[in-house]
C-alpha positions, 0 to 999 in steps of 0.5 A, spaced: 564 687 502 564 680 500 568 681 494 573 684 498 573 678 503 573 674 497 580 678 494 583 677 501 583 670 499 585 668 493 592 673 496 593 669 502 592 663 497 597 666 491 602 668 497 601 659 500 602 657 493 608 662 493 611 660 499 611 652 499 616 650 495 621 654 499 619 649 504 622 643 500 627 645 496 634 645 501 636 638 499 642 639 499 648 640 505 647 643 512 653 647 513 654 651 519 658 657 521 659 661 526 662 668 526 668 670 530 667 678 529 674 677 525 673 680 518 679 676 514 675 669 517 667 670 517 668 672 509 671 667 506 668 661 511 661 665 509 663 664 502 665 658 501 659 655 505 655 659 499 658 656 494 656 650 497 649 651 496 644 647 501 643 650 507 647 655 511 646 656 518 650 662 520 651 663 528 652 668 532 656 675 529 660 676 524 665 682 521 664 683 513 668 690 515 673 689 509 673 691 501 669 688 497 672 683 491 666 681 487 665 686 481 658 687 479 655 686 472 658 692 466 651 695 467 650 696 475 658 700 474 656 704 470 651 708 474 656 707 480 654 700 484 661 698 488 663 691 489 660 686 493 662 682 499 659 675 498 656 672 491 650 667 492 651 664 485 646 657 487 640 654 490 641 656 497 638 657 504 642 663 508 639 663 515 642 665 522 640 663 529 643 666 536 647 673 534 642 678 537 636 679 543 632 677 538 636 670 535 638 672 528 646 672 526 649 679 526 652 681 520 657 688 521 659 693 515 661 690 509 659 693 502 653 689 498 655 683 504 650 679 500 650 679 491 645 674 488 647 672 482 644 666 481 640 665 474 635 659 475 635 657 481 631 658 488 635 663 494 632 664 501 635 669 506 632 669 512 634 672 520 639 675 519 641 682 522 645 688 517 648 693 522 651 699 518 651 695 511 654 700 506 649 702 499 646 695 500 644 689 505 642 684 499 642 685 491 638 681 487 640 681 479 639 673 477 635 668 481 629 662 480 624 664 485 627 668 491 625 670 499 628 675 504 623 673 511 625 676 518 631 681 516 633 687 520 636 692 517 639 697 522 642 704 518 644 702 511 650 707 510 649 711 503 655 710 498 658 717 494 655 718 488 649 712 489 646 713 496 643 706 498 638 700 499 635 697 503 634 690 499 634 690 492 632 686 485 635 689 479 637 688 472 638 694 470 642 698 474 639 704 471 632 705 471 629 702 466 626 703 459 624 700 453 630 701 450 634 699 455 630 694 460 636 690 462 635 683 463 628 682 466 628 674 464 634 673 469 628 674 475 623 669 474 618 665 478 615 667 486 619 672 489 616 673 497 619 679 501 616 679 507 616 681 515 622 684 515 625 690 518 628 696 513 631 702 518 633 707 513 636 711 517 643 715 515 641 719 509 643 726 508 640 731 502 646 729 498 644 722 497 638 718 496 635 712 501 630 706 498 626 701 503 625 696 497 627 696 490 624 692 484 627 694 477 625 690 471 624 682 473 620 677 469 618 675 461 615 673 457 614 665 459 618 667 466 613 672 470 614 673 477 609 673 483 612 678 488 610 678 495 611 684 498 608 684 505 609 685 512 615 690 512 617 695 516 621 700 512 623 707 516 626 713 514 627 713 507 628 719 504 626 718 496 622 711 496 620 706 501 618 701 496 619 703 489 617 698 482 619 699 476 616 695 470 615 688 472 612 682 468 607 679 472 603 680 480 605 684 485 602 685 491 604 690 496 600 689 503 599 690 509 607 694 510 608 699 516 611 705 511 615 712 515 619 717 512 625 721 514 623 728 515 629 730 510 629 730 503 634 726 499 637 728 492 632 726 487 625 729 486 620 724 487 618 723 494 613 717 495 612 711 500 609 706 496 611 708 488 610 702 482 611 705 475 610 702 468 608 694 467 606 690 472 599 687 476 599 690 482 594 689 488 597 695 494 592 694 499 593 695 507 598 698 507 600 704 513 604 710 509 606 715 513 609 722 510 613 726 514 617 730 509 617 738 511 619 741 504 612 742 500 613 735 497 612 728 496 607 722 496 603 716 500 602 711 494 604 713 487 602 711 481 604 713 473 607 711 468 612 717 464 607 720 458 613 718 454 613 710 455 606 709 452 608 701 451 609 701 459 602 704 461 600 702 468 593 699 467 588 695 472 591 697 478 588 697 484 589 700 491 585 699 498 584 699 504 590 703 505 592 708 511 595 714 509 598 720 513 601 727 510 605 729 516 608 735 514 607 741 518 601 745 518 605 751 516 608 748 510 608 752 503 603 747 497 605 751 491 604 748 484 612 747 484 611 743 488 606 736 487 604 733 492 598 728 494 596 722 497 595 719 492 597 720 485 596 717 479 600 719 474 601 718 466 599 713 462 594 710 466 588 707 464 583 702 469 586 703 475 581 703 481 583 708 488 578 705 493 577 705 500 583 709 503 583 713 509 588 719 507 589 724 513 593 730 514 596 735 510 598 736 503 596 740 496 590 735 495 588 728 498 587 725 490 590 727 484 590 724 478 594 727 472 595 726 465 602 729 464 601 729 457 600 722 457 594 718 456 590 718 463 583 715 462 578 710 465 580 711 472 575 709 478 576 713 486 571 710 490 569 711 498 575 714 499 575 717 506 578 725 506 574 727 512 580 729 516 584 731 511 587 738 510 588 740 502 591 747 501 587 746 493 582 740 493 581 733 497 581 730 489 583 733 483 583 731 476 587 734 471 588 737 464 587 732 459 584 727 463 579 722 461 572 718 463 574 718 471 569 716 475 568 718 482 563 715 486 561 717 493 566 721 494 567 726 500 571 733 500 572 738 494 573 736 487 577 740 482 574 737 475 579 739 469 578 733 465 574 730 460 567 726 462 568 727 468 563 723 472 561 723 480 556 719 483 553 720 490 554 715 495 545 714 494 546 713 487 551 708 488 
């Protein structure tokens, strides 16, 4: 217990040190806009304010409800990303006052109203309130250090052929490989996304839905520090958070996470999902997954038996609460992966400690090496008491090695190799 108060610590500690250079580093103009409702006004003043840098301070409501003009990288086309409507391409603090009951500006439709393409420098953006925004309210793809704190997003309208985001940082476009890991270096320093409310709703089975998105940030001499924490992300239909490869920390912590009922068009459903590289802390977190198809996670965590050089190592989830809320009558098979906890390919050293997970699913806790080297993983004090698993409430498969399981309540499927379970008396 007392190393638990000890780690809470040293993350509050890491999210100040994170946080306070933001405080200070607006020296520049104070610029004020006040929005008109009229499109052909709000988007150029908004953006020549930007292009200003210093501190914008929007207030009141604004239309972005007009084509987008600011085409984005070769990468991001090719898989189908459309324009945006605002480009942020320096230092700059975007704040909003007085447009809503809760004293945000109001930003009204427009496509990617807010694209960051700012190499080296800080960005913040911060009580403002996206109502229907088309694919994505804010994508990140260059940035020195960047916040997104207090936003609301209300109904994020899918695009054709790409579906939508809530708030994303991004290099890659595609998902990233190691051939193909796009520009991480161009996301460095800390990254702090938090206290917001992300309301997905909107998505269909044709299209795919996404709280947050992190893809391929950070290098060598540029990690990140990434703050995720204090989130209310609803009715997403893929991913409410998803990582993907991050050179540095990532903490995810104390987040409300709710699914939609429906399923989007990818397979691979999860709350909290982080793959590949990175240093990951998922602690405290409220996950609550509430699809009706036989499918899905609460927090998963993998690498792809095929990226090796990418595995997910030391990670380790806490404290969390999570509840698989399909209906009693929903149909488990083994087409159909489902767990609340999933552990998943090359990972090695990863702790799943301390968590609540209630409900219904296939299993509570799965690890499984999918033809990839899943070794060294520790389940500790998880509680199960109120689960129902269609299989088992732990799980470890074919081809897994040296997990230890200590005190561990509930059923165990015991597949793999050097296997150790520890009863809570020994421990």
């Amino acid at each position: 217990m007392k190393c638990r108060r000890v780690s809470r610590l040293l993350s509050a500690l890491c999210w100040l040190a994170a946080i306070i250079p933001w405080e200070i580093h607006a020296a520049g103009p104070v610029t004020e806009v006040v929005g008109t409702g009229n499109s052909s006004i709000d988007i150029p003043a908004v953006q020549t304010a930007v292009d200003q840098g210093g501190e914008v301070r929007l207030k009141g409501a604004f239309s972005f409800d007009a084509p987008p003009t600011h085409a984005l990288p070769p990468a991001f086309i090719a898989v189908a990303y459309p324009k945006a409507t605002v480009l942020v391409s320096k230092s700059v603090t975007i704040s909003g006052s007085g447009g809503d009951d809760e004293g945000r500006a109001v930003i009204s439709a427009g496509t990617i109203p807010f694209y960051v393409l700012a190499p080296g420098a800080s960005v913040r953006i911060e009580r403002l309130r996206f109502v229907h925004p088309v694919a994505e309210a804010v994508l990140v793809s260059a940035a020195g250090g960047l916040t997104i704190a207090s936003c609301r997003i209300e109904h994020v309208d899918p695009l054709s052929g790409f579906g939508s985001v809530g708030f994303e940082l991004n290099t890659s476009g595609d998902i990233p490989t190691p051939a193909n890991p796009g520009q991480p270096q161009n996301v460095s320093g800390p990254l702090l996304i938090a206290n917001n409310e992300i309301d997905m709703t909107g998505g269909t089975a044709t299209d795919n839905t996404v709280g947050i998105a992190v893809w391929s940030v950070g290098a060598a001499g540029g990690e990140v520090q990434a703050f995720i924490t204090g989130n209310t992300i609803t009715n997403f239909n893929e991913k409410g958070i998803n990582i993907r490869r991050v050179l540095g920390r990532v903490s995810i912590e104390r987040n409300l996470v709710v699914s939609d009922t429906v399923q989007g068009a990818a397979a691979g459903e999860s709350g909290i999902f982080v793959a590949n590289l990175g240093s990951y802390l998922i602690a405290d977190n409220v996950v609550r997954a509430r699809w009706t198809f036989g499918q899905g996670y609460g927090i998963d965590v993998r690498t792809q038996a095929r990226y090796p050089q990418w595995a997910i190592t030391e990670a380790t989830v806490v404290g969390n609460d999570i509840c698989m809320d399909a209906p009693a009558s929903t149909d488990f098979g083994a087409s159909s992966p489902s767990a609340g906890i999933d552990v998943f390919g090359n990972a090695q050293g990863n702790t799943i400690q301390g968590n609540r997970v209630h409900g219904h699913a296939r299993t509570a806790l799965l690890v499984t090496a999918q033809g990839g080297t899943a070794s060294d993983n520790t389940f500790a004090l998880n509680d199960v008491d109120e689960f129902d698993a269609s299989v088992t409430d732990l799980t470890v498969d074919t081809g897994v090695m040296n997990t230890r399981i200590i005190g561990q309540g509930g059923s165990i499927e015991d597949l793999g190799m050097n296997t150790s379970v520890i009863p809570l008396t020994e421990f």
